[in-house]
C-alpha positions as CSV (number, residue, x, y, z in Angstrom):
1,X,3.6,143.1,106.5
2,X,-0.1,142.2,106.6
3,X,-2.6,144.7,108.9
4,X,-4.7,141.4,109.7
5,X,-1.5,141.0,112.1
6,X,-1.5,143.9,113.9
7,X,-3.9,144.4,116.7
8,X,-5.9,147.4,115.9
9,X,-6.2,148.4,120.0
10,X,-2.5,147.8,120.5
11,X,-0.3,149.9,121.5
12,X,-0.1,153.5,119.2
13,X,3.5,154.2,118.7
14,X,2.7,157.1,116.3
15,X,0.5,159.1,113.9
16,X,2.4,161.9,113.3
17,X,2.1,164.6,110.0
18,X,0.3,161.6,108.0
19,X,2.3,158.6,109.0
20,X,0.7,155.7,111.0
21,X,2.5,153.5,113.0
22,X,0.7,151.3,114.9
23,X,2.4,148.4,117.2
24,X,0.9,144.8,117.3
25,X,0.5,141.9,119.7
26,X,3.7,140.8,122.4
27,X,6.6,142.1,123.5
28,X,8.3,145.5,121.8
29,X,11.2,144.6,120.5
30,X,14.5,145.8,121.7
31,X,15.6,149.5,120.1
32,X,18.4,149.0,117.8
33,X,21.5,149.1,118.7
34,X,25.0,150.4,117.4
35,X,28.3,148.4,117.4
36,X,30.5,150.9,117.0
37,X,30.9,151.2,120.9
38,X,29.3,153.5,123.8
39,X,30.8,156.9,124.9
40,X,30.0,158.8,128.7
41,X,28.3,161.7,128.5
42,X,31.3,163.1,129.5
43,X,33.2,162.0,126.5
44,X,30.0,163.2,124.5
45,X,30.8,166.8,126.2
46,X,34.7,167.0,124.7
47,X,33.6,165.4,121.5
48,X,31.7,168.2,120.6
49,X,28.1,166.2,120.4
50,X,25.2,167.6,121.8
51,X,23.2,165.9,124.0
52,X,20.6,164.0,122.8
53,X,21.7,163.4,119.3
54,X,22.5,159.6,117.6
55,X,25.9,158.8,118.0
56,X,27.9,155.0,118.0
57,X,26.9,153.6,121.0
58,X,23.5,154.8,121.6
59,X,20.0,153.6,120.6
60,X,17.7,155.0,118.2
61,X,16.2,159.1,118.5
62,X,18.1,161.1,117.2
63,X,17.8,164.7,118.1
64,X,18.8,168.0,116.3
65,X,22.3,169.0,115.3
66,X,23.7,172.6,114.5
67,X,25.9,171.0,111.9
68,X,25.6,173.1,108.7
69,X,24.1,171.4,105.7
70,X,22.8,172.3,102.1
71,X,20.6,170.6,99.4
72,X,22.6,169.4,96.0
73,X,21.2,169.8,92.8
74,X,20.7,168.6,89.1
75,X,18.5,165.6,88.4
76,X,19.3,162.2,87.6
77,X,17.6,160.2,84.3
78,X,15.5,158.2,86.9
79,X,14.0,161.1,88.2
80,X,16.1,161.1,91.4
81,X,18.0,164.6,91.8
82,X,21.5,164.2,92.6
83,X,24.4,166.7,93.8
84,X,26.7,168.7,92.6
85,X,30.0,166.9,92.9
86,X,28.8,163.4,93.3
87,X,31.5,160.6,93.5
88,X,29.8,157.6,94.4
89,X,32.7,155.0,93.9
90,X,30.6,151.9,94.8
91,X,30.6,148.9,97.3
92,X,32.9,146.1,97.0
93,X,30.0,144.6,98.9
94,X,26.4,143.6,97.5
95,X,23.4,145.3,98.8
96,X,22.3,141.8,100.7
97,X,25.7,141.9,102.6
98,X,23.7,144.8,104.8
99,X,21.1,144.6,107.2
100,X,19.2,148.2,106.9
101,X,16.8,149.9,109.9
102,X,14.8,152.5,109.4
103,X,14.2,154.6,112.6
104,X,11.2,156.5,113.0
105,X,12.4,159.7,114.7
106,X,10.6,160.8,117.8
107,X,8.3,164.4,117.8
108,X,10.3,165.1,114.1
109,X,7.3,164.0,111.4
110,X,8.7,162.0,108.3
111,X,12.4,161.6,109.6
112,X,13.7,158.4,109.7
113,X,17.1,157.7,110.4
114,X,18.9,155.0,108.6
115,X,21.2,152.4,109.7
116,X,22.9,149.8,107.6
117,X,25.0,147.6,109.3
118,X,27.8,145.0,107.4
119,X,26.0,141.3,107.8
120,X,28.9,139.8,106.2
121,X,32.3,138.4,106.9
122,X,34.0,141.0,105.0
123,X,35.0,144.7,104.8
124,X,32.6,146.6,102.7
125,X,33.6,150.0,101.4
126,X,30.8,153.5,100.7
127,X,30.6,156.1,99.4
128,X,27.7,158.2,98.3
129,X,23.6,158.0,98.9
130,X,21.5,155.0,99.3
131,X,19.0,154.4,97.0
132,X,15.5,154.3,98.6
133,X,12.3,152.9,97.1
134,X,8.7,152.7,99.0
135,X,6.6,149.6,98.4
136,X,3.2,149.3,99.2
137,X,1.3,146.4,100.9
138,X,1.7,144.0,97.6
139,X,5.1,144.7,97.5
140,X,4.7,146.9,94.5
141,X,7.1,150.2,94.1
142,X,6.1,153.2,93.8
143,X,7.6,156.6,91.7
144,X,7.8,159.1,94.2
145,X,10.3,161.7,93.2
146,X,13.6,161.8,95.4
147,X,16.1,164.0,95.4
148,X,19.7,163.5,96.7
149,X,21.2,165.7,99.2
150,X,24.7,166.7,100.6
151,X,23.4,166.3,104.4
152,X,25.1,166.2,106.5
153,X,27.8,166.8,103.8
154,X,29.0,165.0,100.7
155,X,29.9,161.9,99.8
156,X,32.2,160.4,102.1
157,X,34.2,157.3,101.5
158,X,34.6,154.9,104.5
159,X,35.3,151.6,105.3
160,X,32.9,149.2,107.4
161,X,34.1,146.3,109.3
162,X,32.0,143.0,109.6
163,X,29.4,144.1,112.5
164,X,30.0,147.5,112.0
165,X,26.9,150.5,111.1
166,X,26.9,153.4,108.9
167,X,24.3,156.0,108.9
168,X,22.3,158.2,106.7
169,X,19.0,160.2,106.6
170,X,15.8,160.1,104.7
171,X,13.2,162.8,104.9
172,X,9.7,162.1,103.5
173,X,7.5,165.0,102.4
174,X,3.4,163.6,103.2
175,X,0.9,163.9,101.1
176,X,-2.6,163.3,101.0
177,X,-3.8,159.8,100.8
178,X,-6.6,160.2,98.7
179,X,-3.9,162.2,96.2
180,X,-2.7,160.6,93.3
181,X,0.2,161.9,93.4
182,X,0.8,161.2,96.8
183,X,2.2,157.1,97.5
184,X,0.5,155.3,100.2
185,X,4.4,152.9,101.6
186,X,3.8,150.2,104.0
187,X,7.9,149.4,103.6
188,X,11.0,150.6,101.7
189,X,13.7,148.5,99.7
190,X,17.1,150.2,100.2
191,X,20.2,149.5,97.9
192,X,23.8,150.7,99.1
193,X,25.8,152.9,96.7
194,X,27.2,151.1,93.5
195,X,25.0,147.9,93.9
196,X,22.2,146.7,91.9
197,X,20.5,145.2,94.4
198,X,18.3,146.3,97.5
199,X,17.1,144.7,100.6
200,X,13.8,145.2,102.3
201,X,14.3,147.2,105.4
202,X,13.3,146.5,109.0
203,X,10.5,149.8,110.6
204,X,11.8,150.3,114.2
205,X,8.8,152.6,115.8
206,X,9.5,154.8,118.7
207,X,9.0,152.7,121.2
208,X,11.4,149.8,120.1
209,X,8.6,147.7,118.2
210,X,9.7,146.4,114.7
211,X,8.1,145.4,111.5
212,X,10.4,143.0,111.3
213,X,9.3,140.7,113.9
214,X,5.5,141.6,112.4
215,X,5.1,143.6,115.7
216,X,4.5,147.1,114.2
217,X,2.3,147.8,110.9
218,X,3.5,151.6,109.0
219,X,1.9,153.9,106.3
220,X,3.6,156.1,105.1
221,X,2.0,158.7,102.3
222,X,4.9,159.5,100.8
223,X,4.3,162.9,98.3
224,X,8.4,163.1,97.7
225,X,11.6,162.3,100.0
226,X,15.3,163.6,100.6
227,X,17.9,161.1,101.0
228,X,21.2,162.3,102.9
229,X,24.8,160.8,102.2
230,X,25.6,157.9,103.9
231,X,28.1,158.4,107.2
232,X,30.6,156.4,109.3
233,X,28.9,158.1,112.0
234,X,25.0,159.1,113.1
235,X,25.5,163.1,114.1
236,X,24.0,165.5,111.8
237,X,22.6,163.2,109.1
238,X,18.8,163.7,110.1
239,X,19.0,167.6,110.0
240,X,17.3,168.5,107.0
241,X,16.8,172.5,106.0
């Protein structure tokens, strides 16, 4: 993810609360999409889901739910704060089995919605919260204190078939670059619940572009994060308190 790549009069497709996102050279590449099938706005209307909000089906840009959430506490050894009942019970499947986007949310500073979809040829079972680690531009991790929380709810076991996404949201608190304290990511590793491995994860911008295809360069000063509870499904997992 080298800035030498990016063409520093391309396109802007952010610089919101601290965080720069800045697209490069050629095409934008295509928004994400979900394989768990589209919905009319119609059905949208009798399945309770407000419009505008991330749901199976529909790109990234999530909007605001009205779901009720609430923040777990205690602290884990690692520094990362877990919550009260947490009953991770693993992945039969290895982190790599996953291909994981991070989707910068539009007008909503530090929200990215996550989506990590089964790359393998097998049925992969979570349950619990993705681990989430920033990296800077040498690929180095940082220590940025994380806390896990029961948004949009707690740990739910469910079943992913090969193709299919499951979702889960990660607020990042910004700090000052010139801070010590504060983290300056250009990336994140993610690992799944249970795994001991993690996989770099692909930047989709708001306007499609993707550090994945080295069309979009991000920085991120990171002074803390929340990490939500992965979910078979997209609605409520990016409203944070």
């Amino acid at each position: 993810m080298l800035l030498n790549r990016t063409r520093t009069l391309g396109a802007i497709s952010g610089l919101v609360g601290g965080a720069l996102l800045l697209a490069g050279c050629g095409q934008p590449a295509a928004a994400p999409q979900n394989t768990q099938g589209t919905a009319s706005d119609a059905s949208e209307s009798a399945a309770g889901i407000a419009p505008g909000e991330f749901h199976p089906g529909q790109s990234a840009g999530e909007g605001k739910s009205t779901s009720d959430s609430k923040p777990a506490a205690g602290t884990t050894a690692g520094g990362q704060a877990s919550g009260s009942g947490q009953r991770t019970t693993g992945a039969k499947c290895t982190s790599s089995d996953f291909k994981v986007d991070l989707n910068v949310q539009p007008d909503r500073p530090g929200v990215l919605l996550m989506a990590v979809t089964n790359n393998s040829q097998k049925v992969c079972d979570l349950n619990g919260w993705p681990t989430v680690t920033p990296l800077d531009m040498s690929n180095s991790t940082g220590d940025v204190p994380t806390q896990q929380v029961e948004i949009p709810g707690g740990p739910t076991e469910f079943s992913l078939d090969p193709g299919e996404t499951g979702f889960a949201g990660v607020l990042i608190e910004f700090g000052d670059k010139g801070d010590s304290n504060t983290f300056v990511a250009t990336g994140f590793q993610v690992g799944v619940p249970g795994a001991s491995d993690a996989v770099n994860t692909n930047i989709i911008g708001t306007d499609g572009t993707s550090s994945e295809n080295g069309g979009l360069y991000a920085e991120f000063p990171i002074k803390s994060m929340k990490v939500g509870t992965l979910q078979p499904a997209a609605q409520g997992v990016t409203v944070f308190d």
